[in-house]
C-alpha positions in Angstrom: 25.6 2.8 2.7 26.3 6.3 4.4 29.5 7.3 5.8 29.1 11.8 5.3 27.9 14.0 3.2 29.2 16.6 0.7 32.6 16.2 1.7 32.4 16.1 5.3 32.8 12.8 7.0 30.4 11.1 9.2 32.3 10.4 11.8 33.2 14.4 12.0 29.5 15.2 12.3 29.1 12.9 15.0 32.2 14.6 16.8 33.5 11.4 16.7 36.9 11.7 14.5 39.5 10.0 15.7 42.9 11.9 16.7 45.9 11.8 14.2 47.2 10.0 16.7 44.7 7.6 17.2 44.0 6.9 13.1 48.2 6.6 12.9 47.6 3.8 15.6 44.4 2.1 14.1 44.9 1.9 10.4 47.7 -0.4 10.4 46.5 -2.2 13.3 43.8 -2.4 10.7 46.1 -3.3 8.0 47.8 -6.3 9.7 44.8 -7.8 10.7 42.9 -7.9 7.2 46.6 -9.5 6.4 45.2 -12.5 9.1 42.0 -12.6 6.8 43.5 -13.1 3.6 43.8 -9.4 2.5 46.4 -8.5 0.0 47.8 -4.9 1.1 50.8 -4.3 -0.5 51.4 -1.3 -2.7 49.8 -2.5 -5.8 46.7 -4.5 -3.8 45.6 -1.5 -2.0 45.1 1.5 -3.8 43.5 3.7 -1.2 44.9 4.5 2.3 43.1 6.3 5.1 44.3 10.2 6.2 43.0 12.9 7.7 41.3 15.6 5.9 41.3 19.5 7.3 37.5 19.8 7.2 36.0 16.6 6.5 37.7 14.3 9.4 39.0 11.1 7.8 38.5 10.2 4.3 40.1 7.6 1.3 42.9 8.8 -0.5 44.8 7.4 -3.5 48.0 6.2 -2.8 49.0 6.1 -6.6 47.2 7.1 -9.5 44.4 5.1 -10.5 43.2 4.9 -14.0 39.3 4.4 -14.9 37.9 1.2 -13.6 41.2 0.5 -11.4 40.7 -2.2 -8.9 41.0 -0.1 -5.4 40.8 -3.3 -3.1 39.7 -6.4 -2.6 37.8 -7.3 0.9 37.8 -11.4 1.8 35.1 -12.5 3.2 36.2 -13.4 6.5 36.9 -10.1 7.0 33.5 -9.1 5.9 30.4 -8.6 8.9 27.1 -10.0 8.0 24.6 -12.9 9.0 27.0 -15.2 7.1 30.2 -14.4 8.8 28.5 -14.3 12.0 26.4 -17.3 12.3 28.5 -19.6 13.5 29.3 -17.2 16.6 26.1 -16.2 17.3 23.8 -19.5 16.4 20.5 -19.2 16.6 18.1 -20.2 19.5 14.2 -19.6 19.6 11.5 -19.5 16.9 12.7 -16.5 15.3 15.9 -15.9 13.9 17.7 -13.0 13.6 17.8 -10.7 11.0 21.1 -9.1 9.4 20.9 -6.2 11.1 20.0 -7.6 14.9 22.9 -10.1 14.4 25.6 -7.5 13.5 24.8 -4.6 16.0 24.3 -7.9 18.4 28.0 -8.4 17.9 29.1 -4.7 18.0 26.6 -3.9 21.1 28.6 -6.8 23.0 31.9 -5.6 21.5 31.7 -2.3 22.1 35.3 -0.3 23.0 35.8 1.2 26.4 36.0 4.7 26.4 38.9 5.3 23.9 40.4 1.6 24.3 40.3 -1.2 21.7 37.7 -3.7 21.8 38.2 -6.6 23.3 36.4 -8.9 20.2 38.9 -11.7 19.3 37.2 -12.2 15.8 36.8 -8.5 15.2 38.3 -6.2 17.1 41.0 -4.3 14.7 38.1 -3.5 13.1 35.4 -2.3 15.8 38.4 -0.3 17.3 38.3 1.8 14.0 33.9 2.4 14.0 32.7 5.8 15.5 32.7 5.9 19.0 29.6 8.3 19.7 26.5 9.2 17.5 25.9 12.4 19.8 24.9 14.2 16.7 22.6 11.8 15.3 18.4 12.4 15.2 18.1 9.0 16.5 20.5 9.5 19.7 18.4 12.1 20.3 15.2 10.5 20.5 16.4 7.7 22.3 17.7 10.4 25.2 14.3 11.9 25.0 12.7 9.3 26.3 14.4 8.6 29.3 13.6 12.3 30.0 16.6 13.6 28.9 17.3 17.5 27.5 21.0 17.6 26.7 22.9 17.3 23.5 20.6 17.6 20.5 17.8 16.8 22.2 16.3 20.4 22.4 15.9 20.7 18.9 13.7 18.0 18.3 11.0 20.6 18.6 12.8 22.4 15.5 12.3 19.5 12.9 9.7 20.1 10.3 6.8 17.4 10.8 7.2 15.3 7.6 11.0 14.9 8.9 9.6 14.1 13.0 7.2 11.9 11.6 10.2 9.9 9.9 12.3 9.5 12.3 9.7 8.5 15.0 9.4 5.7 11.9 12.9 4.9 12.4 12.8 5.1 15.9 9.9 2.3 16.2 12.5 0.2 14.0 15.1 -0.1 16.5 13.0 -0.4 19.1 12.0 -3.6 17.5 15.3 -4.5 16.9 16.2 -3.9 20.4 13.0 -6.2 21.3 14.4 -8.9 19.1 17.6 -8.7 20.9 17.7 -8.8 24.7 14.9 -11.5 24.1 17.8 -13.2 22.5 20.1 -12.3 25.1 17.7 -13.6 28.1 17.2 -16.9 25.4 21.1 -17.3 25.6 22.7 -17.4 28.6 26.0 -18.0 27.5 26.1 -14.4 25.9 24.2 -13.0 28.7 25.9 -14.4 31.8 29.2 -13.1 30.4 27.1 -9.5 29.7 24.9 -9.2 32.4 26.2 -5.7 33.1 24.3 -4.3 30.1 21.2 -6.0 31.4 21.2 -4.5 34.3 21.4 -0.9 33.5 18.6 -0.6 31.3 19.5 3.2 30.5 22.9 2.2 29.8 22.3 -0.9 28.0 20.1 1.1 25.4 22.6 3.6 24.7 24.9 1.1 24.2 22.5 -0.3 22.0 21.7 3.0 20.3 25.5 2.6 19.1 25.7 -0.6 18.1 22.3 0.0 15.8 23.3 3.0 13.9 26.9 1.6 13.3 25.0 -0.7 11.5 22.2 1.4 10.0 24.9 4.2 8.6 27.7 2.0 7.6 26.5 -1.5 6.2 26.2 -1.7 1.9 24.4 -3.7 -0.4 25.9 -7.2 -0.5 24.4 -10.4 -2.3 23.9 -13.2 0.6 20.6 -14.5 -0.1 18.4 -16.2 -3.3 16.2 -12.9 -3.7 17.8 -9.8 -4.2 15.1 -7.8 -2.2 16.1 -9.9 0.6 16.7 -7.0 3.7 19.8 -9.7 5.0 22.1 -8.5 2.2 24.3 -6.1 3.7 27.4 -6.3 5.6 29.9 -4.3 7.0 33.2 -3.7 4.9 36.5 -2.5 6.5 38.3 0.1 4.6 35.0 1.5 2.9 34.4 2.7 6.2 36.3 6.0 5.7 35.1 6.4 2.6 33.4 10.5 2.3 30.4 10.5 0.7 29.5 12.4 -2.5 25.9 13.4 -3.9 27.4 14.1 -7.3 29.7 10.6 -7.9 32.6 12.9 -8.6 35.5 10.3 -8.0 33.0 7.8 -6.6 34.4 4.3 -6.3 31.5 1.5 -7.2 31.3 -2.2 -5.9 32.3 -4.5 -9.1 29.4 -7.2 -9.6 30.0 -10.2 -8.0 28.3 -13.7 -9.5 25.6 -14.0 -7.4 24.8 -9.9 -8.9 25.5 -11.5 -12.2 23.6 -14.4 -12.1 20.8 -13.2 -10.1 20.9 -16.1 -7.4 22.6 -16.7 -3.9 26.3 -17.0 -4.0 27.2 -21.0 -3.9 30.1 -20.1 -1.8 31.3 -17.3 0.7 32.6 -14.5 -1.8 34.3 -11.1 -1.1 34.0 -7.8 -1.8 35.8 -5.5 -4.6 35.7 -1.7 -4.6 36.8 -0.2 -8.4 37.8 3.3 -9.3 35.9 5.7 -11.7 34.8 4.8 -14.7 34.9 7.9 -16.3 38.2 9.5 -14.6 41.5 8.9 -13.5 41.8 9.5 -10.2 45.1 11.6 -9.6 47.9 10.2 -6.6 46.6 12.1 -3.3 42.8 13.0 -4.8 40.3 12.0 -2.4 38.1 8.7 -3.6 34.2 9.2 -2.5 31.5 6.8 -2.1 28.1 7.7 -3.6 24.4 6.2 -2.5 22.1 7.1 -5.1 19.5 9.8 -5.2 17.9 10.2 -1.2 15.9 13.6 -0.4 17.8 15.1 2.8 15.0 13.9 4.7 16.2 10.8 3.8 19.7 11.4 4.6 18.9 13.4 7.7 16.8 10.9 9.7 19.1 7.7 8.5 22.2 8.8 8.4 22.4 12.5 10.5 23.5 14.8 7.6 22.2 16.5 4.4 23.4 17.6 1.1 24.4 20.8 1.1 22.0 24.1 0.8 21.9 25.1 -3.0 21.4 28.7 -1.9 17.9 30.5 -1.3 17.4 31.4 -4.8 16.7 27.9 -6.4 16.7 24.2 -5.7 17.8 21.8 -8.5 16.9 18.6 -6.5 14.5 17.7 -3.6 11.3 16.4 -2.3 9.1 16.9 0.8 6.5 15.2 2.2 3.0 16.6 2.6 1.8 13.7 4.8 0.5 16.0 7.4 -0.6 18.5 5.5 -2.9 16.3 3.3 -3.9 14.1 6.1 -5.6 17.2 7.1 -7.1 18.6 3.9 -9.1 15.2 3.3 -10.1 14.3 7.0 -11.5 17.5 7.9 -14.0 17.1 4.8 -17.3 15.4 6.0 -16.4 12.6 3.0 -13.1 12.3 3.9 -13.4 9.3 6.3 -14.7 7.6 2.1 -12.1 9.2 0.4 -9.5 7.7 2.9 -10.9 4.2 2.9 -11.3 4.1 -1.2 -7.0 5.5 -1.6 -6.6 3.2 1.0 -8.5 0.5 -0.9 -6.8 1.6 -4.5 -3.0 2.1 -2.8 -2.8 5.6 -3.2 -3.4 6.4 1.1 0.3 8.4 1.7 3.5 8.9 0.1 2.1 12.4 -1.2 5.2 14.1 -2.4 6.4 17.7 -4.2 9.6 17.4 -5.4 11.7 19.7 -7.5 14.6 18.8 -10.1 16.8 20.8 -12.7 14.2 20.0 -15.4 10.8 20.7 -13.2 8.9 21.0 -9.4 5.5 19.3 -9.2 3.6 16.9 -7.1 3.9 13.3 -7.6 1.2 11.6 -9.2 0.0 9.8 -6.1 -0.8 13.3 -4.5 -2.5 14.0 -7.4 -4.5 10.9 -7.3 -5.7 12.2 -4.1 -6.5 15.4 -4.6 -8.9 14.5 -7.6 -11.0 12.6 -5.7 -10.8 14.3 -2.5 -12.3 17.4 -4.7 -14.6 14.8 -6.7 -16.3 14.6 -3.5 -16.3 18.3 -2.2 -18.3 19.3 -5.8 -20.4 16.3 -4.7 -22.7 15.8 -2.1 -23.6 11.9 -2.9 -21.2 9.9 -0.7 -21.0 6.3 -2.2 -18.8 4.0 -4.9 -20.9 5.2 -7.8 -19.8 8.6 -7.9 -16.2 7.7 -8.6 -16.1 5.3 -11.5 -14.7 8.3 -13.4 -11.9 8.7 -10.6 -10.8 4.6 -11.8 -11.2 5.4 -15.2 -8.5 7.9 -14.7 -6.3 5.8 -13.1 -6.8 3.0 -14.9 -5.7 4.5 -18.2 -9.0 5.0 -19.8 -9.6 8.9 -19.5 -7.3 11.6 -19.2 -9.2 13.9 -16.4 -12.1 13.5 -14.6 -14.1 16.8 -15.7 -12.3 20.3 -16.1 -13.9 21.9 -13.2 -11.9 19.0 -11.1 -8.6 19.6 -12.7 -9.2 23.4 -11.7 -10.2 22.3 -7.8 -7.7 20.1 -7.2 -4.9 22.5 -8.7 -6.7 24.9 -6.1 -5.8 22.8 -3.1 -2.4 22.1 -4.3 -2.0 25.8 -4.2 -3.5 25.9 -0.6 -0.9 22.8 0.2 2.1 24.6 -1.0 1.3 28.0 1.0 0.7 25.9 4.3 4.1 24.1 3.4 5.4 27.7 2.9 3.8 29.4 6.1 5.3 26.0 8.2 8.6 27.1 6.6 9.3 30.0 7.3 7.4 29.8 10.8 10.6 27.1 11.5 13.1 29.3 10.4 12.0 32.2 12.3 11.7 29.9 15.3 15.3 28.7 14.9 16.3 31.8 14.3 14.8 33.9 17.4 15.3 31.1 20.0 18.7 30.7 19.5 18.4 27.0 18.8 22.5 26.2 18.9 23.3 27.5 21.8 21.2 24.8 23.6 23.6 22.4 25.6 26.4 23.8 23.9 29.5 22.6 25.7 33.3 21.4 24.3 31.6 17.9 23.4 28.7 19.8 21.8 30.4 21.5 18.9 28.3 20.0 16.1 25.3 21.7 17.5 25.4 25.0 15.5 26.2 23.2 12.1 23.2 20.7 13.3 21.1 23.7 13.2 21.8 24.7 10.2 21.0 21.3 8.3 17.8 21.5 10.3 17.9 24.8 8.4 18.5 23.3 5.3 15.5 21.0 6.0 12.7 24.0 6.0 14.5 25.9 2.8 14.1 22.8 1.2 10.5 22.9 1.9 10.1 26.4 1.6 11.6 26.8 -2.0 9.9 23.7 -3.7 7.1 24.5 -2.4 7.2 27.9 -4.0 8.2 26.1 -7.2 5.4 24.0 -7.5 3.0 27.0 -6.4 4.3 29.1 -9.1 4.0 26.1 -12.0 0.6 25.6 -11.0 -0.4 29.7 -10.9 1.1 29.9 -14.6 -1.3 27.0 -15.8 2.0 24.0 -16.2 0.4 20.4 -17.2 1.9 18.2 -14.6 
């Protein structure tokens, strides 16, 4: 689930906050219709209430004070947004059914709000009425824009985005196109939705924006939420009123946490439609008028960037306490410009250790993950070697496998050699991007009154290359001083 990041809320950085005004309108709107759904709101059922913060747009708010492991709320299901809830309004038609996430930006995408009016959904439309109403400030918006040939909004600073980060979101990219796939060939399948929408089929332009919307509602909003008999299942998730405002926090200072529900408890799917309920600290008493957060678990900003359009903040340029990068492109190169490395490629490929090469950096230590260090010993197995076949790296398996420490102590010297060439190549991209963002004046591209996010875009974009930058030069200066990783 992602809603903002180190106290400032999504919909801010999105430029999508809703006026005083408008949030004094919506929220009991809101209110009355989770009433219609069986949703206890009275003073001592609802804990939290929705205001507007000075620098983080809206956020949760106790409305009394909550002692540890108060219950905040309790969400019925029927007011609850997933393949369950849903299924009976959008049935299924074809050989291939719709996943959680097509079905639920399916119903936003034909919901969607005018301009600043409500939406017009009889089922849902309290609700829809209070979900961002752009994503201008999202990666993804961006890409989408860029191919239709578009250069406004962020758009321009795709070019700014270190590679590992690009290469992600081009990932995430290819996954809504998919999505969008999946759904206007449901839409052409079912005529009763279409002929009733044919305006978004028409426009394909603005039928993909609208789209574009409808996706990343769902792709920053929905949590974890047991629907089916595995637990892996990608169709548990819904969308939760209320939680929606809900700022997020990397530290789980005054984070609320989902209490278990049976089907979490017994492992299995739920025998019957269940709800949802959101408890207070543990550890803490959460004072009347404190702000309640919503934590997701450990994600490196590339992560958070590319999913959800934000990242933690900048720890300063001194030190890094928590991070990781991805030397994909970097490695991908070291290995395939060898004359063995089309071998070495097709053995990690083989073995599951091709990709997902990783430093990363905590309080306690910066090295490289154990996959890239898989790599690197038999990518320098093979430059000390001029024999090319499977032979040659019995002692590479023996290694993984359990059954020797190293391969040889002139390989544990090379491949620390090329992780100190990796990190300087991560360094030199680094600080190449932030002189590049720096000299050409990156925010001031499309910069407008509905552009505002553009110059504190730039600076998480900064954040993304210090990121690099300093663990990089962690893990360079472990390796130089002769660290065991």
């Amino acid at each position: 689930m992602a809603h903002s990041g180190n106290n400032v809320n999504f919909s801010m950085m999105a430029s999508i906050s809703n006026s005083q005004s408008s949030l004094n309108y919506r929220w009991p709107k809101l209110l009355a219709w989770l009433r219609t759904r069986g949703m206890k709101t009275g003073t001592g059922d609802l804990l939290v209430e929705c205001k507007e913060t000075p620098t983080a747009g809206n956020g949760l708010f106790a409305r009394t004070l909550c002692t540890p492991s108060s219950l905040l709320f309790a969400m019925p299901p029927q007011a609850l947004m997933n393949i369950r809830t849903l299924k009976s309004l959008h049935p299924t038609s074809g050989p291939t059914p719709l996943t959680a996430t097509q079905m639920i930006s399916l119903h936003l995408y034909i919901n969607r709000p005018h301009g600043s009016e409500d939406s017009l959904d009889p089922h849902y439309g309290p609700y829809i009425s209070t979900l961002p109403r752009e994503f201008d400030s999202h990666p993804l918006t961006w890409i989408v824009r860029s191919k239709r040939g578009l250069e406004s909004g962020g758009v321009p600073l795709l070019k700014y985005l270190p590679p590992s980060v690009h290469a992600s979101l081009v990932k995430l990219h290819d996954r809504f196109c998919q999505d969008w796939d999946a759904i206007r060939a449901y839409l052409t399948a079912n005529s009763y939705i279409s002929s009733k929408y044919d305006a978004y089929l028409d426009n394909n332009d603005v039928s993909t924006s609208n789209y574009a919307w409808a996706w990343l509602n769902v792709n920053t909003r929905c949590i974890y939420y047991r629907l089916k008999a595995s637990k892996e299942d990608p169709d548990n998730l819904t969308l939760c009123p209320i939680l929606d405002f809900a700022n997020h926090t990397p530290n789980r200072l005054h984070s609320m946490t989902p209490a278990p529900s049976e089907a979490d408890i017994w492992d299995s799917a739920p025998v019957k439609q269940i709800g949802f309920r959101f408890l207070s600290p543990a550890d803490a008493s959460v004072q009347e008028g404190e702000e309640i957060f919503l934590a997701y678990g450990a994600h490196p900003n590339r992560t958070l960037f590319v999913e959800y359009g934000f990242v933690n903040e900048s720890l300063g340029n001194v030190e890094i306490t928590d991070g990781e990068v991805d030397v994909q492109d970097v490695v991908d190169s070291l290995i395939l410009d060898h004359k063995s490395g089309v071998f070495v490629k097709s053995v990690l490929e083989d073995e599951g250790y091709w990709g997902d090469w990783t430093l990363y950096c905590s309080a306690e230590s910066a090295q490289p993950s154990w996959r890239l260090i898989t790599a690197l010993r038999l990518h320098c197995l093979f430059v000390s070697n001029n024999t090319i076949h499977h032979n040659a790296i019995q002692s590479w398996r023996d290694v993984i496998a359990g059954k020797r420490e190293m391969i040889s102590d002139g390989n544990e010297l090379a491949w620390k050699e090329s992780l100190i060439t990796i990190c300087d190549t991560i360094i030199t991209k680094a600080q190449a991007g932030l002189d590049s963002l720096e000299n050409d004046g990156a925010e001031e591209y499309g910069h407008s009154g509905s552009d505002r996010w553009l110059p504190w875009m730039c600076e998480n974009i900064r954040t993304l290359w210090r990121e690099e930058l300093l663990i990089a030069a962690a893990v360079k200066e472990r390796t130089l001083r002769g660290d065991d990783f």
